[in-house]
C-alpha positions as CSV (number, residue, x, y, z in Angstrom):
1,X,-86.8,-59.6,-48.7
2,X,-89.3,-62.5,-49.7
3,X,-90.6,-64.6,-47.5
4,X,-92.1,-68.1,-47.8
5,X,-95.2,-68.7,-45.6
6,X,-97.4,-71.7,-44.4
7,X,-100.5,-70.2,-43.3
8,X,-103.4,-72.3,-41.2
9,X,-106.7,-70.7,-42.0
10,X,-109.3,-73.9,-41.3
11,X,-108.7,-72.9,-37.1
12,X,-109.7,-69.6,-37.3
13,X,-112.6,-71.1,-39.0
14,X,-113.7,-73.7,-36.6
15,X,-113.2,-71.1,-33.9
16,X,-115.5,-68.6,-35.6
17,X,-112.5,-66.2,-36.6
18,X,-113.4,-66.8,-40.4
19,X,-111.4,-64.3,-42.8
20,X,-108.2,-64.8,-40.9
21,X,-105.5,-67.2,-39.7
22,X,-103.1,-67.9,-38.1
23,X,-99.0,-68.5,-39.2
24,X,-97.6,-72.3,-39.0
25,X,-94.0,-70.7,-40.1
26,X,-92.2,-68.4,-42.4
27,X,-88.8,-69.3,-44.8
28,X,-86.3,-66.9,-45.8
29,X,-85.0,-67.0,-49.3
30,X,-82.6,-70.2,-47.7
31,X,-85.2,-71.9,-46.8
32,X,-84.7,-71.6,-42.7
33,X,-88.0,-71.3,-40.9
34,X,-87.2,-67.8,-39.3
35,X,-91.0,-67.3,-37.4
36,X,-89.1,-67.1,-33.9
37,X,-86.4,-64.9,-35.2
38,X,-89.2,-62.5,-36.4
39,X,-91.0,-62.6,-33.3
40,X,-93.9,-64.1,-34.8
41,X,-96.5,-65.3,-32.4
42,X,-97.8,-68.1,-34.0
43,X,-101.7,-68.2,-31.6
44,X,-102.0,-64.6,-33.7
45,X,-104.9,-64.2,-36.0
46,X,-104.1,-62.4,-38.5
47,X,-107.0,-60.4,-40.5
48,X,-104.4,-60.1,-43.5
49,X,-101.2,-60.4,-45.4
50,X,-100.7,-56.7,-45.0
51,X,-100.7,-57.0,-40.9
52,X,-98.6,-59.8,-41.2
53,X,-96.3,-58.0,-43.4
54,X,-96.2,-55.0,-41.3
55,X,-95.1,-57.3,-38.0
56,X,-92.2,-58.6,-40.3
57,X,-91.3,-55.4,-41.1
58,X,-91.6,-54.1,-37.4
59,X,-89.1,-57.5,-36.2
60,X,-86.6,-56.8,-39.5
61,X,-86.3,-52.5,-38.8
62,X,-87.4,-52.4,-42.5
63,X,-90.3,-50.6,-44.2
64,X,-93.4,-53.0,-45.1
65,X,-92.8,-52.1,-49.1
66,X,-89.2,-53.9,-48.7
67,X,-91.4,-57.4,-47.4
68,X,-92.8,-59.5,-50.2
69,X,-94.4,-62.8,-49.0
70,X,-95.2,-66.0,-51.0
71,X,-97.8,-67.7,-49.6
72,X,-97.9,-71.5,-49.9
């Protein structure tokens, strides 16, 4: 499954968390803004793509290899 996400990097850096951020929100391949059904905290920092991807995966039941995401 891909996923479409909007990623806020700019607070972690005014907060001193450079190198990671934080999720604004997360499209399926329909375009629906799915962060809440994923269980996505969105105050998370995030240190990468791959943790992110792994807390999709965890929400979803499916393996972090089936998760592709486009970030925007």
């Amino acid at each position: 499954m891909t996923y479409r996400t909007y990623l806020d990097y700019e607070t972690a850096e005014r907060i001193g968390a450079s190198g990671t951020f934080q999720v604004i929100s997360i499209e399926d391949d329909d375009g629906n803004d799915v962060i809440k059904a994923l269980h996505i905290d969105s105050g998370k920092h995030y240190p990468s793509l791959d943790s992110l991807k792994a807390d999709i995966a965890r929400a979803t039941g499916t393996s972090v290899d089936g998760i592709d995401i486009e970030n925007t």
